[in-house]
Every structure is written in structure tokens, then in C-alpha cells.
C-alpha positions as CSV (number, residue, x, y, z in Angstrom):
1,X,9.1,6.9,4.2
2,X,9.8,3.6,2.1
3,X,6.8,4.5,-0.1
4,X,8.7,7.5,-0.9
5,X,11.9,5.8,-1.9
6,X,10.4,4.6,-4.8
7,X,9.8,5.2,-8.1
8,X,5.9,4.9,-8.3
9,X,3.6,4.5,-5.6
10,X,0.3,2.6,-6.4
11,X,-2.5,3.2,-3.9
12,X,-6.3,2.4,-4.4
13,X,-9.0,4.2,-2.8
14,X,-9.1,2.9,0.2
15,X,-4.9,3.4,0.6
16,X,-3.2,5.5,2.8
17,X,0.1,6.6,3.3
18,X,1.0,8.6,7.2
19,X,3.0,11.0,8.4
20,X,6.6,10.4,8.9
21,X,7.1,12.2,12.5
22,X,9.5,10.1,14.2
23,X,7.7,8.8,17.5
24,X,10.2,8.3,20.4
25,X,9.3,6.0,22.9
26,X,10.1,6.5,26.5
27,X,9.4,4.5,29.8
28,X,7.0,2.5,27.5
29,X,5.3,5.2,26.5
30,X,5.4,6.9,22.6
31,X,5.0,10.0,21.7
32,X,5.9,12.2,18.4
33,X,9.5,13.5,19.1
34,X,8.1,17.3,18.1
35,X,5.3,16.5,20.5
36,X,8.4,16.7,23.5
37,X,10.0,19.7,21.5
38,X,6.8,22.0,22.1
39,X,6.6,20.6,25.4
40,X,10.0,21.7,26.5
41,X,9.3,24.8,25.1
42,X,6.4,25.4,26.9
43,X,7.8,24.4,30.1
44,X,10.7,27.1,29.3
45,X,8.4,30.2,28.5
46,X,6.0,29.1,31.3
47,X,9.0,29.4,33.6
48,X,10.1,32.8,31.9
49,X,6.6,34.0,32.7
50,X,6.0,32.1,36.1
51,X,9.2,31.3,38.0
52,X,7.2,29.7,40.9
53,X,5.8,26.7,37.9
54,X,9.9,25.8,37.6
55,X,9.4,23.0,40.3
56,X,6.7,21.5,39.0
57,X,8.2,21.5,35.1
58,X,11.6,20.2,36.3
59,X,10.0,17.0,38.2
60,X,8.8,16.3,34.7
61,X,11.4,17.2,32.3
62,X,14.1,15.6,35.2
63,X,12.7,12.2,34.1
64,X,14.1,12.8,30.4
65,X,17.5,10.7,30.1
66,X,20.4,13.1,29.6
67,X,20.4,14.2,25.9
68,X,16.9,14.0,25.1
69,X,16.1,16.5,23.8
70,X,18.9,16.4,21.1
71,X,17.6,12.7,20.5
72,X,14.4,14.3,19.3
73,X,15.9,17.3,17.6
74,X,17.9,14.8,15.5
75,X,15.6,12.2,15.3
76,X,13.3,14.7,13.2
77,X,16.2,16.3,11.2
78,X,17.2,12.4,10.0
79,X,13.9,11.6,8.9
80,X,13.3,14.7,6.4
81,X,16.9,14.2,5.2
82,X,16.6,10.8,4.1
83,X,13.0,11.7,3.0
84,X,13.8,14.2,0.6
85,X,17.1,12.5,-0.4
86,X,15.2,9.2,-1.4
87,X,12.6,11.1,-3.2
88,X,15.2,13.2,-5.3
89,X,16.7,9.8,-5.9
90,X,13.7,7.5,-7.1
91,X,10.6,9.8,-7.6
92,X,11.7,13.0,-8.6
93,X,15.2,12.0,-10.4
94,X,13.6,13.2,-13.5
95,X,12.4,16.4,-12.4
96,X,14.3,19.4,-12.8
97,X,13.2,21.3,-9.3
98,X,13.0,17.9,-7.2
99,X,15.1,19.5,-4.7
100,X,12.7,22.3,-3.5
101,X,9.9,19.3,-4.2
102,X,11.3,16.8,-2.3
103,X,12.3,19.4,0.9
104,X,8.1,20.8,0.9
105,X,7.1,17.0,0.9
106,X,9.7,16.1,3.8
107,X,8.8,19.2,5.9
108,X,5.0,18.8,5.0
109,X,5.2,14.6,6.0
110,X,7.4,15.3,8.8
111,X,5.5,18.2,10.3
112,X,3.7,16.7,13.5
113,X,1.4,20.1,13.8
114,X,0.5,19.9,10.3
115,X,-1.2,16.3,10.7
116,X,-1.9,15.9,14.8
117,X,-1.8,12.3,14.8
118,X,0.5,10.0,13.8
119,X,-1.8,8.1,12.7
120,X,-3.6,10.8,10.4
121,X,-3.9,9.0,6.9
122,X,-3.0,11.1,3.7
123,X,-4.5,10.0,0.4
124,X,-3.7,10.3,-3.0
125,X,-5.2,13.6,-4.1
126,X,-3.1,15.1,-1.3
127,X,0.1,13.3,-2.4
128,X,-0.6,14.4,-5.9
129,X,-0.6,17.9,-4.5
130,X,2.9,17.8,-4.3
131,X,3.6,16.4,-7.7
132,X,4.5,12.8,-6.1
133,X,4.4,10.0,-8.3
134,X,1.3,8.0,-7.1
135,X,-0.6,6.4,-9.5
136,X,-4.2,4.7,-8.8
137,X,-4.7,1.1,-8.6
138,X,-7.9,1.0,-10.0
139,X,-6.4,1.8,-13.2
140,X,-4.7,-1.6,-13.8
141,X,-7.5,-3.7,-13.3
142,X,-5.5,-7.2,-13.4
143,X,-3.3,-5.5,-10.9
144,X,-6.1,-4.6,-8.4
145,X,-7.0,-7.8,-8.4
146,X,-3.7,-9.4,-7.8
147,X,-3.4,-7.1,-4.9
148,X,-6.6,-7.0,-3.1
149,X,-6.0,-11.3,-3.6
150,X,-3.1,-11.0,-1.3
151,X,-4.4,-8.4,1.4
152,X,-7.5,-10.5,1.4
153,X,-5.6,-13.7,1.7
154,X,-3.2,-11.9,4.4
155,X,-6.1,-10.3,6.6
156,X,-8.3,-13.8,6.6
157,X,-4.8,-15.3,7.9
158,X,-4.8,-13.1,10.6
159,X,-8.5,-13.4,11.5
160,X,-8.6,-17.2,11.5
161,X,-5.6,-18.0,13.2
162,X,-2.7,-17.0,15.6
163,X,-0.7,-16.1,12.7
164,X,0.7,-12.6,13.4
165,X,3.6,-11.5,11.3
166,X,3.2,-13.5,7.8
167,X,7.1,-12.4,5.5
168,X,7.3,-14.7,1.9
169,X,9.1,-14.0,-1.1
170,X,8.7,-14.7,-4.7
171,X,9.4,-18.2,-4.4
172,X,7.1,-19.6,-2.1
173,X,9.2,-19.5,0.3
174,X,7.9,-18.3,4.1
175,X,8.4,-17.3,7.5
176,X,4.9,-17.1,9.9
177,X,5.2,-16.1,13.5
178,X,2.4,-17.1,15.6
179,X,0.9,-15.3,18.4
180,X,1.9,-16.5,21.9
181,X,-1.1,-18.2,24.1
């Protein structure tokens, strides 16, 4: 979602953006909020066609805290609003139909179906499907190399020490949290 409250978005070939599906978590365990949707509504039309499976649904769904469900429903709506309001804002101010843009993006990123996993990683030909403004690293070679410095910098910081969250700004300044042993 931040990526998308940009102007540009520079990804090299080995970048991926994911989906933005809210994931709620519950008694420690996560799940995409749609994921609970389509399971409440399975529970209902198995019910509808199967009275007798009403006992066994409700000892699951009476675990759910009291307004759950709503959580999710609005959980979901939030995240495509502020989706397609950032991109109409950043990416697409220039565009004269960034409206009807930026709602397809926010429904296609926001659509837990569409992409399965949370996790499912979207690349830059399919961003560019949707007219996004996503331009390939690999085309500023000084900048490929500035960045790939600093993720390989980052990732041999986290493979050689306990280092675990590493935040710095432009002035050298830095804050390193350290994994507790």
C-alpha cells in the first residue's frame, strides 16, 4: 500500500510488490479478513442446506469476539479506500480517468481470491497492466547500484549478527534492535 502512495515505484527484477488483503489476527493466529468472510458464509448456506451442521458451525464461529465480522468487513473496505485515494493523489494525479484506475488496482490488490496468498508476489509487468507508474531499476544503472549496496549491506547485517530491525536516516544517524538470546 505505501508503494502505491507514491509517485513512482522503482522495482528491479527480482522486486515484488503483494497483495494488500488485510490479514486479521485472532487468538494468535492470522488469517486474510476475506478468508473469515467466505467462511461465515459457508457456514450460513451449509446451515440453510443442513440444519443438523448448525452445532457444529456455531462452536466455531461462537469463538469470534462480538463484532467480528464487521471488523473484517471494514477492515477490507479501509484498505481499498485509502488505496485508491493515495494512488489518485500521487500516481495517477495526472491522469485524467485515475478514478476508475485507481478503484480496479484497489479491488484487484485487495481481492484475497484473486491472489490466494498473502504472500503471492506481483511483479512489474503485472503492475504495468494497470497503467501504474513502476519504472525498472535496471534502467538507472548508478541507482541499481546504490540500492542493491544497501540491501546487500542490510541482509549481510542480519546474517552475521543478532541485528534484527536496522531504521537510519539520511544523516548517519541509527537505531538497531538486536535479537533477544
Amino acid at each position: 500500500m505505501i508503494a502505491c502512495a507514491c509517485d513512482e515505484i522503482i522495482m528491479g527484477k527480482h522486486s515484488a510488490l503483494g497483495p494488500i488483503d488485510p490479514q486479521i489476527t485472532f487468538d494468535s493466529f492470522t488469517s486474510p479478513a476475506q478468508s473469515i468472510l467466505d467462511e461465515f458464509e459457508m457456514a450460513k448456506r451449509e446451515i440453510t442446506i443442513n440444519p443438523a451442521l448448525a452445532a457444529i458451525w456455531m462452536k466455531r464461529i461462537e469463538k469470534y469476539p462480538t463484532g467480528f465480522i464487521q471488523i473484517c468487513k471494514n477492515t477490507i473496505e479501509l484498505s481499498k479506500e485509502r488505496l485508491t485515494l493515495w494512488l489518485m493523489t500521487w500516481m495517477l494525479k495526472d491522469i485524467p480517468d485515475k478514478e476508475t484506475i485507481a478503484n480496479e488496482v484497489a479491488q484487484w490488490l485487495g481481492t484475497t481470491n484473486i491472489h490466494k496468498t498473502h504472500g503471492k508476489p506481483i511483479d512489474i509487468n503485472e503492475l504495468n497492466h494497470f497503467k501504474l507508474n513502476v519504472t525498472p531499476l535496471e534502467m538507472d544503472q548508478e541507482l541499481q547500484e546504490r540500492v542493491l549496496s544497501v540491501f546487500h549491506a542490510t541482509m549481510a547485517t542480519h546474517d552475521f549478527s543478532q541485528c534484527v530491525k536496522i531504521i537510519e536516516n539520511h544523516n548517519g544517524l541509527g537505531h538497531f534492535i538486536s535479537a533477544k538470546r
